[in-house]
C-alpha positions as CSV (number, residue, x, y, z in Angstrom):
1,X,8.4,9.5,0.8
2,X,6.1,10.4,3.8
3,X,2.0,10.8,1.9
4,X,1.9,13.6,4.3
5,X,5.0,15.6,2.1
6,X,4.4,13.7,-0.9
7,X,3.3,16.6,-3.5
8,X,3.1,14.3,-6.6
9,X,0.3,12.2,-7.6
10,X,1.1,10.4,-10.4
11,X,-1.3,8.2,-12.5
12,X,-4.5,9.0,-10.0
13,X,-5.4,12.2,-11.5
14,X,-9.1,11.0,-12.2
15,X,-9.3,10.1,-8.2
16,X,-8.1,13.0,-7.5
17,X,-10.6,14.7,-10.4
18,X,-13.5,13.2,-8.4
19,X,-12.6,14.5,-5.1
20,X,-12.1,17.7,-6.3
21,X,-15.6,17.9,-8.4
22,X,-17.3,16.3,-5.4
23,X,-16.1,19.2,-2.9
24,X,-16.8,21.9,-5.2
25,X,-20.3,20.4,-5.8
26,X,-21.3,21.2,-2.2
27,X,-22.9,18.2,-1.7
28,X,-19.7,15.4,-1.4
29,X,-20.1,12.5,0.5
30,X,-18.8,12.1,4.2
31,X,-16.9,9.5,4.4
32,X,-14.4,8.1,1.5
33,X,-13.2,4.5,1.3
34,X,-9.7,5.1,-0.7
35,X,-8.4,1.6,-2.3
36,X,-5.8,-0.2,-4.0
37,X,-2.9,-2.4,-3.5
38,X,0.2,-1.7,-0.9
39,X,2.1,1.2,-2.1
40,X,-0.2,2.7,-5.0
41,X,-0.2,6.1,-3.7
42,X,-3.8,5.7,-1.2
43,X,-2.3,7.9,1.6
44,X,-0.3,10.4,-0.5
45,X,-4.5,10.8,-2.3
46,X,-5.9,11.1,1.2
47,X,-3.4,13.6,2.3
48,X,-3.3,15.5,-1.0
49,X,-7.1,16.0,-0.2
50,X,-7.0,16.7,3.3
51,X,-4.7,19.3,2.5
52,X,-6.2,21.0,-0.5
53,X,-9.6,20.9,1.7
54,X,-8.1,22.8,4.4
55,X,-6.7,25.5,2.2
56,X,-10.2,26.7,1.2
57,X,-10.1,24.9,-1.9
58,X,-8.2,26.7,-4.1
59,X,-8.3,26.6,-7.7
60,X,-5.7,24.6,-9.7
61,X,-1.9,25.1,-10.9
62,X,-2.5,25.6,-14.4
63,X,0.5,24.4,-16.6
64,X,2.1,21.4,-13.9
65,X,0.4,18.3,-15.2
66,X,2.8,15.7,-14.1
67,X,4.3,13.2,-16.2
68,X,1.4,10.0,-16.1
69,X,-1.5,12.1,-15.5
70,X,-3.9,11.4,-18.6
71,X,-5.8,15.0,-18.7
72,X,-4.2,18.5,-19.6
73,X,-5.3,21.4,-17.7
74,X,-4.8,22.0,-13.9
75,X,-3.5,19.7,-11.6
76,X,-6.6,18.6,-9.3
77,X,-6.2,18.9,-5.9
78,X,-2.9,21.1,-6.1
79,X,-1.2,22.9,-3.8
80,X,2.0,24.7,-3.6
81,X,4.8,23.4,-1.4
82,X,5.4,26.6,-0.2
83,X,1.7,27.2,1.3
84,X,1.1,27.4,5.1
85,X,-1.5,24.7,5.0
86,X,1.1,22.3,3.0
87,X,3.7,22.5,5.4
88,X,2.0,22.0,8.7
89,X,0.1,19.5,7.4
90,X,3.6,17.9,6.3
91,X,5.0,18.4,10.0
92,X,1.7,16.7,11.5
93,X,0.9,20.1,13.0
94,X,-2.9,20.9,11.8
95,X,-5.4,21.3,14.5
96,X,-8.4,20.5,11.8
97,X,-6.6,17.1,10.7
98,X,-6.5,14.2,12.6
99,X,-4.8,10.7,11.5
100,X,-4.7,7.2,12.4
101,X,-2.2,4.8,11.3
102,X,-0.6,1.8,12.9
103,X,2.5,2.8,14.9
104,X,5.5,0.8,13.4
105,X,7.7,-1.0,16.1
106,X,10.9,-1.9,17.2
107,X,11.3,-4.9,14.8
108,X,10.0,-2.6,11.7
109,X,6.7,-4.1,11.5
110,X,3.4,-1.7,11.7
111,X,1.3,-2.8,14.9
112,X,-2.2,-2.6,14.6
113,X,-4.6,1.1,15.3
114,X,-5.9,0.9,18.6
115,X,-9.1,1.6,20.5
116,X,-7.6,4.7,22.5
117,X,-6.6,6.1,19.1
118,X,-10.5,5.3,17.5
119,X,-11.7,7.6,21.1
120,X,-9.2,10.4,20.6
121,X,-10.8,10.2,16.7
122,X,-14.6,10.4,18.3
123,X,-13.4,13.5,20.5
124,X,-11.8,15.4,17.6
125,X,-14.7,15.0,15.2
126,X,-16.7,16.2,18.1
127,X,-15.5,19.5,18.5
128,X,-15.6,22.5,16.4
129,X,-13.5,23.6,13.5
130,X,-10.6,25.4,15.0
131,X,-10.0,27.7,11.9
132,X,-14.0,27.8,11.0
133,X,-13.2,25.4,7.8
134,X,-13.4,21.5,7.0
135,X,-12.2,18.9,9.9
136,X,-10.7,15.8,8.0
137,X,-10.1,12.3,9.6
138,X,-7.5,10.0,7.8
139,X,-7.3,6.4,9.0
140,X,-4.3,4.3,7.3
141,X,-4.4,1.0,6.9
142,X,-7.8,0.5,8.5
143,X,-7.8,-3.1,7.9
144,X,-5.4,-3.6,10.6
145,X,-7.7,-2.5,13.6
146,X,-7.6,-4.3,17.1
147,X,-10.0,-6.8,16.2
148,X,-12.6,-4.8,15.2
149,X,-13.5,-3.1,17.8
150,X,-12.0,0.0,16.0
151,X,-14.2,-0.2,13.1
152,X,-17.1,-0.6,15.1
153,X,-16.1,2.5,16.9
154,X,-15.9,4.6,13.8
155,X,-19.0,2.9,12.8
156,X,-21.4,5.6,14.9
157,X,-19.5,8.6,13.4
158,X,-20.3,7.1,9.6
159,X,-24.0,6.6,10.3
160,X,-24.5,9.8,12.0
161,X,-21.8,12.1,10.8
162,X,-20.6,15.5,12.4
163,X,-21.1,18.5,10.5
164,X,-18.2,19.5,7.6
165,X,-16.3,16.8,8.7
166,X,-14.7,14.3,5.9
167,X,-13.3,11.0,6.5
168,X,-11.0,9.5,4.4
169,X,-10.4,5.5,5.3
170,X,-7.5,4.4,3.3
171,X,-7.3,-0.2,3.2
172,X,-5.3,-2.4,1.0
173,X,-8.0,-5.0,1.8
174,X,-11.8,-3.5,1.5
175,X,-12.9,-6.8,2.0
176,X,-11.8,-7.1,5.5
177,X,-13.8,-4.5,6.8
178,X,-17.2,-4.3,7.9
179,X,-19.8,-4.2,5.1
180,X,-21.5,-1.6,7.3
181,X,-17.9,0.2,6.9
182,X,-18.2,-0.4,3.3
183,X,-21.4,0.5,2.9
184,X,-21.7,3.8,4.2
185,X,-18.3,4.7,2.6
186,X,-18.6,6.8,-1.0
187,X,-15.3,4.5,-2.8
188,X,-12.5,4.9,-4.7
189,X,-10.1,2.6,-6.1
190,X,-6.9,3.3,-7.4
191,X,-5.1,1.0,-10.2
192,X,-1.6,-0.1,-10.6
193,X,0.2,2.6,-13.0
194,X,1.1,1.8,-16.2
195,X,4.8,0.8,-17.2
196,X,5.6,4.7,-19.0
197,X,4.4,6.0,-16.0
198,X,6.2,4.1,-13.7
199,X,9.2,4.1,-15.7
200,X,9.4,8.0,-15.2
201,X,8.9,8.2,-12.1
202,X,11.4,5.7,-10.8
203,X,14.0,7.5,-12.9
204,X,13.6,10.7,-11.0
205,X,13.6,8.9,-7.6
206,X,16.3,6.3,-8.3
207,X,18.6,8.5,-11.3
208,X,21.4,6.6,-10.0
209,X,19.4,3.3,-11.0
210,X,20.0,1.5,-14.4
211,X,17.6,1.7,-16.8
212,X,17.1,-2.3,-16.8
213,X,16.9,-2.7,-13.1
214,X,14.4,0.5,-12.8
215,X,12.1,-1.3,-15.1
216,X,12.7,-4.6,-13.9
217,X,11.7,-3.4,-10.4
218,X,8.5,-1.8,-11.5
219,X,7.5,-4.7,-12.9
220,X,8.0,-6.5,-9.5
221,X,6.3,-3.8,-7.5
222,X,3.1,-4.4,-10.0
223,X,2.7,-0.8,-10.8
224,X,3.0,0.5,-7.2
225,X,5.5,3.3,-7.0
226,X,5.4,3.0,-2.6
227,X,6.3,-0.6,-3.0
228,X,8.9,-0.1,-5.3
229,X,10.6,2.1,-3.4
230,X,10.8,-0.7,-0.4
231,X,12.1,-3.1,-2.4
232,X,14.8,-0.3,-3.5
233,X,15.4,0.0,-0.1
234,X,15.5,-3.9,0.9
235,X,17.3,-4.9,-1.9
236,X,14.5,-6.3,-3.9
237,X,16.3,-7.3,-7.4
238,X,18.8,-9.8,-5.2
239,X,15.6,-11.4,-3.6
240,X,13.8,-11.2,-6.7
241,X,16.9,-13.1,-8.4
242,X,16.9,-15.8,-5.4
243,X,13.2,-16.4,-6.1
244,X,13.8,-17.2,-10.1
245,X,16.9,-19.3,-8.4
246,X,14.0,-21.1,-6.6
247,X,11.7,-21.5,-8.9
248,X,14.4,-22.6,-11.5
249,X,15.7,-25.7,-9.2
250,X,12.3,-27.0,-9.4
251,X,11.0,-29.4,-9.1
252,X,13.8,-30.9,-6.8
253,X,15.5,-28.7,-4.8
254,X,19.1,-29.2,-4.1
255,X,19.9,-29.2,-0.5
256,X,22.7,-27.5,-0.6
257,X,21.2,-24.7,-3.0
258,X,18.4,-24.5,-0.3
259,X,20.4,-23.7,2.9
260,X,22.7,-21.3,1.1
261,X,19.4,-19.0,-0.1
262,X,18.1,-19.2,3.3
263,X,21.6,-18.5,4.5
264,X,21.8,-15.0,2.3
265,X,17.7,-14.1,2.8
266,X,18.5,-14.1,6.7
267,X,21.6,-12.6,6.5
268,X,20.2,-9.2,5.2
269,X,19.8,-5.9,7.3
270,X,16.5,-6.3,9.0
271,X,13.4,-9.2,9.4
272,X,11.8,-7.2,6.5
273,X,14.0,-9.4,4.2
274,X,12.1,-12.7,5.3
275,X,8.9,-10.9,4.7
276,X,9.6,-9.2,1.1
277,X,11.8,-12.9,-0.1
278,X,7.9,-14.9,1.0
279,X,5.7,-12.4,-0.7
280,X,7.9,-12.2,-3.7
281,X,8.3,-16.0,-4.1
282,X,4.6,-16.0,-3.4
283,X,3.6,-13.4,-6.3
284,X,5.7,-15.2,-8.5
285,X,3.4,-17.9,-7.7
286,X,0.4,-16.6,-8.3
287,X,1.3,-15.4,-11.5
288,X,2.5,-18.9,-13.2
289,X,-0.9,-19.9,-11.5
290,X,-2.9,-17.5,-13.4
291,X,-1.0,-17.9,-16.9
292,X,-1.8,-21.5,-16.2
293,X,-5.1,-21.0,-15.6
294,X,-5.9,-19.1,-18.6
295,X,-4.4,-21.6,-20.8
296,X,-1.5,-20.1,-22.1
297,X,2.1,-22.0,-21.6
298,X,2.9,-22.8,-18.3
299,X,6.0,-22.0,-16.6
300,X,8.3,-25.0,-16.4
301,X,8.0,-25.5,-12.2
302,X,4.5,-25.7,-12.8
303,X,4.4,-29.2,-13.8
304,X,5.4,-31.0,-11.0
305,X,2.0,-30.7,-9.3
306,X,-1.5,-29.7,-9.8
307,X,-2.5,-26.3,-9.8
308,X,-4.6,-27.0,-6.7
309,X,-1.8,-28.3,-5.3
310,X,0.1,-25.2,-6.1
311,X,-2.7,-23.3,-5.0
312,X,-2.2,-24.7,-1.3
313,X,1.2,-24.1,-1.2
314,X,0.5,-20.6,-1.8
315,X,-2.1,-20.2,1.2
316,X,0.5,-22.1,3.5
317,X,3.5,-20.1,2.8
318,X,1.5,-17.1,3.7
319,X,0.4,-18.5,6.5
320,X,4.6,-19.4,7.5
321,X,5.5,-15.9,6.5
322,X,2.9,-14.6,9.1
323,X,3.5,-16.8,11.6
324,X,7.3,-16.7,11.8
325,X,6.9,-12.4,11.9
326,X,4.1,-12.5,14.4
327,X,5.4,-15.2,16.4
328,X,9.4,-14.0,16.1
329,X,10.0,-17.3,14.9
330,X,13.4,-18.5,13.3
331,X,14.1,-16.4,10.5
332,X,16.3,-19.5,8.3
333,X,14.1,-22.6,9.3
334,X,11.4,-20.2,7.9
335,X,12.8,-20.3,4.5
336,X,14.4,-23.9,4.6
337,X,10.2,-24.8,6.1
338,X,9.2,-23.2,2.9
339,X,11.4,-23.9,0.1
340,X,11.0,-27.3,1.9
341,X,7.3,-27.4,0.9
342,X,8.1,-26.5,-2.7
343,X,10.6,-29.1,-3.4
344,X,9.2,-32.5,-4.1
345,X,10.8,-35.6,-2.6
């Protein structure tokens, strides 16, 4: 679902608490650094904001506490639907908000903000209010700026910022930015939401779902409801089940098991499939890694190296999975590169 349209916020109601204190306060901060991992619900926060600031604040929906939110009472930052300010800031059509987010191109994969956009940003928050209230800037993704010329752009309108304007930077990866970003940013991070209410929300979105796979694909998102929802959509469970294929064959891959995974990971829809088969086989990973680590018993691929070994392979097939999307290289000797690595000789 579009952040923009999105009127749930599930699990973030303390975020969402804080904003909503902070604006009523009369003294909030400037410039918000929203956090968290891919998919958490950053933008659908910034945009709930955004939107609830430009509608003169109102007061909240008593009685419509959504399932995972841990306080009773009203709803912060809520706004109906049906409101005015809801719906053209849904259809991109508010003259007091303006947004940055990387474009997503032909081959499905989001390109990164530009400079021209960072100018047209500067010449908005220069003007006045058009409807006498709050301007808000929302920058997605800000981590993936051209260079960072982009951030160093934005940069002037942090340390010297325009009257009742708010900017709301939204990043998977804080620690790619600037620390003068950082540092003049008031921050909030968002957590990975909890199994009940995770489990509830994917059985409204996906009723058609089994009960199994719905949990069985939260676990795999980690809590994030956006990334569940694209691995829903690029048929996650299958490439989920060809990584514990993987990992299984271990610590010699058979050949012949190797070219017919790459065989079925290329063969899906789009080039997303290479991406979300790397990053799942890589989280898997990481997690025997950290089990391992804390000394409790390790998964049986583990032994075949050391974990420092492990931990290399990691970096590199990161590095392949970047490279081959970047670079538009081929898709299958990706995979057979990679599960190549893996396998011992």
């Amino acid at each position: 679902m579009d952040p923009r349209a999105n009127p749930e916020l599930v699990g973030h109601d303390d975020a969402a608490r804080t904003l909503e204190e902070a604006a009523r306060s009369g003294r909030i901060h400037h410039a918000w650094l929203i956090a968290g991992p891919t998919g958490v619900g950053k933008a659908t926060l910034a945009y709930r904001f955004a939107r609830w600031l430009l509608a003169g604040m109102p007061p909240g929906l008593p009685g419509t506490t959504l399932p995972g939110t841990t306080m009773p009472g009203a709803v912060p930052l809520a706004l109906p639907e049906a409101d005015p300010v809801f719906r053209r800031v849904a259809a991109g059509a508010h003259a007091d908000l303006f947004t940055m987010a990387p474009n997503v191109g032909k081959t499905g994969k989001k390109e990164v903000l530009r400079v021209e956009d960072a100018r047209a940003a500067i010449r908005f928050m220069a003007m006045t209010a058009a409807e006498g209230g709050w301007r808000v800037v929302v920058v997605e993704d800000i981590e993936q700026s051209e260079r960072q010329l982009v951030q160093n752009m934005l940069l002037k309108t942090l340390e010297e910022p325009p009257p009742r304007t708010i900017q709301l930077l939204v990043t998977s990866a804080p620690d790619r930015l600037l620390p003068t970003i950082r540092s003049r940013c008031r921050r909030l991070d968002l957590s990975p939401l909890p199994e009940p209410a995770m489990a509830g929300l994917l059985a409204r979105w996906m009723p058609e779902m089994g009960g199994p796979d719905r949990i069985r694909l939260g676990r795999i998102a980690d809590g994030c409801p956006g990334r569940a929802l694209l691995l829903a959509e690029g048929e996650g469970l299958a490439l989920q089940a060809m990584v514990e294929e993987v990992l299984d064959g271990l610590p010699r891959l058979d050949p012949r098991r190797v070219h017919d995974i790459a065989d079925r990971v290329t063969s899906r829809r789009d080039a997303a499939a290479l991406t979300t088969f790397m990053a799942l086989l890589r989280r898997a990973l990481a997690a025997g890694l950290r089990q391992a680590a804390r000394g409790a018993a390790p998964a049986a691929w583990i032994a075949g190296r050391s974990l420092a070994e492990w931990s290399t392979l990691w970096e590199k097939l990161g590095r392949l999975a970047d490279e081959t999307d970047r670079l538009n290289l081929d898709r299958k000797q990706a995979v057979l590169s990679g599960l190549g690595m893996l396998s011992l000789r």
